[in-house]
N, C-alpha and C positions, 0 to 999 in steps of 0.2 A: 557378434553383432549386438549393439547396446536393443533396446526394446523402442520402439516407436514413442516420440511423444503426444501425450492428450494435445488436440487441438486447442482445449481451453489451456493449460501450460503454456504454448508454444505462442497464442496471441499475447496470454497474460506478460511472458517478457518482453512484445512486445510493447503497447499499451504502460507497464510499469513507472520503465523510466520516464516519458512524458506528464504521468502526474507526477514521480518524485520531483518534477523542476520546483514545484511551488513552494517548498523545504529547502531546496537545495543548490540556488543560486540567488548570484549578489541580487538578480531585480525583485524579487521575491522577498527576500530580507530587506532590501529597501522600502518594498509597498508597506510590510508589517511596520517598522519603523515611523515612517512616515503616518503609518494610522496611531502612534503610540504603542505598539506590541511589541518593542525593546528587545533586545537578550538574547534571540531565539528561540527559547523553548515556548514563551508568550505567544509569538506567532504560532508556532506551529500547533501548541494544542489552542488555540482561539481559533486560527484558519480551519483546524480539522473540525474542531469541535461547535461553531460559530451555524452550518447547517440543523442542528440540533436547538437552536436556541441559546437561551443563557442557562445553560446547566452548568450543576454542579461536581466536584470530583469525582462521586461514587458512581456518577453516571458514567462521567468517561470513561473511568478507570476498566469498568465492566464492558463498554463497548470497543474502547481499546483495548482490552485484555490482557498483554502482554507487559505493559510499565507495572512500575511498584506503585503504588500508590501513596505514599508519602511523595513521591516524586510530582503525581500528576496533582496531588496537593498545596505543593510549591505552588501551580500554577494559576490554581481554581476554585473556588470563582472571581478571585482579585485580577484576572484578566479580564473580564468584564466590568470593571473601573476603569482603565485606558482604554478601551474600543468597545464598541457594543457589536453583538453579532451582524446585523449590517455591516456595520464599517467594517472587520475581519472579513468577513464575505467581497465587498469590492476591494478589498488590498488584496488575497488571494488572487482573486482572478484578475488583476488588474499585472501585478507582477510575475504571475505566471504567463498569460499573454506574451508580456514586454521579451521574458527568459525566453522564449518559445521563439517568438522572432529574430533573436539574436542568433539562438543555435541551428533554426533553421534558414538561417540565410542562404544555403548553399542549396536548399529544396525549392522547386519551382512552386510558384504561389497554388499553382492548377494542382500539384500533387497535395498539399499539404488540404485545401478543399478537399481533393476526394478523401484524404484520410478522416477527417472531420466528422464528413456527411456519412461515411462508411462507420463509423465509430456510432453514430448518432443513432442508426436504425439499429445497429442492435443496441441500444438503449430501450430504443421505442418496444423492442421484443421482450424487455427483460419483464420479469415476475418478482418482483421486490416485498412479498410477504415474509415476514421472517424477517428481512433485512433491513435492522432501524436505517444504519448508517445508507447506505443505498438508495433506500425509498427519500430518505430527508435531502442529500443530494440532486434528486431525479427530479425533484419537483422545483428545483432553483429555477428560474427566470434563464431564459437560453440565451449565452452574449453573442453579440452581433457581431462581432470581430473574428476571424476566421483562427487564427491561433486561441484565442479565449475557449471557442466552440469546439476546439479539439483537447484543448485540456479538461475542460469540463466535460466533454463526453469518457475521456479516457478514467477521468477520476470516478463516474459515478460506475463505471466497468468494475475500476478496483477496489472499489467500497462493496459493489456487490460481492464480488469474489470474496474479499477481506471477510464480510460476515459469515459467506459460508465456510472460511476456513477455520472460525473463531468455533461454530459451531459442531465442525468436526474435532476442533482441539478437547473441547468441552467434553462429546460424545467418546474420544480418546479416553478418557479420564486425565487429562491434564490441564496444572494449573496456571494462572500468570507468569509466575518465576520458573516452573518445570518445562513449559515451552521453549521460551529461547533458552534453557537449560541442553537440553535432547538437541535443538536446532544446533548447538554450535557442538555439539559434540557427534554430532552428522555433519559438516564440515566451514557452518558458520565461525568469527571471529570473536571469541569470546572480548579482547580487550577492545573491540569495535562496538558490540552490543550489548554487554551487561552493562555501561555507563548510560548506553542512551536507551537505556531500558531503566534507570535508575535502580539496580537492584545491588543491595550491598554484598560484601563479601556474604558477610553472616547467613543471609536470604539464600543465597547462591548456593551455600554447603549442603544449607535444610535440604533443599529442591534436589541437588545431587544427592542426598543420600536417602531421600525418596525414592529416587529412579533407580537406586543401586539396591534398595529392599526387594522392589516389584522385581529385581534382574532386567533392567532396560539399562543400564550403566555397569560397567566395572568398579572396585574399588578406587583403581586408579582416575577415572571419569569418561573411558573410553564405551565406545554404543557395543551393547550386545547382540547378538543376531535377533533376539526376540526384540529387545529395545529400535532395532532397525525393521524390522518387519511392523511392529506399532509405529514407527514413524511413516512406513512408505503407506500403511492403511489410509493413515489422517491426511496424507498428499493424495492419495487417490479419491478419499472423497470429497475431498476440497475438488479438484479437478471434477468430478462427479455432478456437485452440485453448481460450478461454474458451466458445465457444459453443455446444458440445457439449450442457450441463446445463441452457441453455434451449430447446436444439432442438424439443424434445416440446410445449412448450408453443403452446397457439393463442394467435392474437391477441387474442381475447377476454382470457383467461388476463395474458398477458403485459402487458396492458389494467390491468387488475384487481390486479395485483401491482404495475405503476408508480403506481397509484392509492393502494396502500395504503405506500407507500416515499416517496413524494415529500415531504410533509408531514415528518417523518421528516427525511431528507436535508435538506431545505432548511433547520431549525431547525440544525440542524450544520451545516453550509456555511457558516451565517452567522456561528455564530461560531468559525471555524476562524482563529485568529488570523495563521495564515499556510500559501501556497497555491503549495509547491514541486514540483507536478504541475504546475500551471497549466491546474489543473481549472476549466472554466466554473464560474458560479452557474447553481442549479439552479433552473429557473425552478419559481415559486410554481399 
């Protein structure tokens, strides 16, 4: 019998896929487009990055952690010549919305409110010290649109989590390039995530023969039992420090929220058209 999952894991997939829509579907690349944020990568680190202000590479790159940085260079801050963080800020949520309504058409309007409103209050519970991306997030303007209100709750959820996982990566001892290094060699997609990770082969080797000194990788590039015991630490205290804002909760409660999420989650899941977590599907 596998082990129980952390309650904050088991929301986290749910919640996930609802903010990946803003990345990850045509209305979302339309709203970026339409504001001037071209290409894809433009929108996306302008919409991530657009709650933060008009920063520059070195900021991201640290808050996002995980890209190379020549990569998040391509983008920054010459994305702030086509849109200013306003304008990225309403394309995000404007084509997120639009995605959200689309895939949930087949959820009754009433279920998709409570999931919003349920999403919302634990917001209201969160503790966002520590957490740029989170806190910058939380403090947005709340949309009045009932699919907007749940993506935007869902995002400032996974920005919280997101910081504290960055800072369990960190307290790991690992780097941008050694993270999704370890991640995919625990059973993420290398030729899925080292491109949208922008990291070259050259980078990739370093990082791997890093992880192959400390004994976390084999020569070959496979996870070591120590290498896999430091990676389940860093998921545990990610889970750890996400778990906080559902601690209060019973299990009825917790019951009751996965109930009104799944449905939800699953119609996104499905069509997430690519899965550089290598997030399970969410069962129905």
């Amino acid at each position: 019998m596998s082990d129980p999952v952390h309650p904050a894991r088991a929301l986290w997939r749910l919640f996930e896929p609802v903010y990946a829509v803003t990345f990850l579907q045509p209305e979302s690349r339309a709203a970026f487009e339409a504001a001037g944020l071209d290409g894809g990568w433009r929108g996306y680190f302008a919409g991530r990055a657009a709650p933060l202000g008009a920063v520059d590479a070195p900021t991201v790159t640290a808050s996002f952690f995980s890209f190379a940085p020549a990569m998040v260079a391509q983008a920054l801050p010459d994305v702030w010549t086509h849109a200013s963080p306003s304008q990225a800020l309403a394309a995000r949520t404007r084509g997120s919305a639009a995605a959200l309504a689309r895939l949930l058409e087949p959820v009754a309007v009433e279920q998709v409110e409570a999931a919003a409103t349920a999403l919302e209050e634990a917001v209201a519970r969160l503790d966002c010290a520590g957490r740029v991306l989170a806190a910058a997030n939380a403090a947005l303007p709340r949309p009045t649109d009932v699919h907007g209100r749940l993506w935007q709750a869902a995002t400032v959820l996974r920005e919280h989590r997101g910081d504290g996982h960055v800072a369990a990566l960190v307290a790991g001892g690992l780097d941008g390039c050694e993270a999704p290094v370890l991640h995919c060699a625990t059973g993420a997609d290398r030729e899925v995530l080292q491109p949208l990770r922008g990291w070259t082969d050259d980078a990739w080797a370093a990082a791997t023969a890093r992880l192959v000194e400390r004994d976390w990788l084999t020569p070959q590039g496979a996870v070591t039992e120590l290498g896999r015991a430091r990676h389940r630490s860093v998921e545990e205290a990610t889970d750890l420090a996400a778990g906080r804002v559902w601690a209060g909760l019973s299990d009825d409660e917790l019951a009751r929220l996965t109930a009104v999420l799944k449905p939800i989650a699953v119609l996104c899941r499905e069509r997430m058209p690519i899965n550089p977590l290598a997030m399970p599907p969410v069962e129905p």
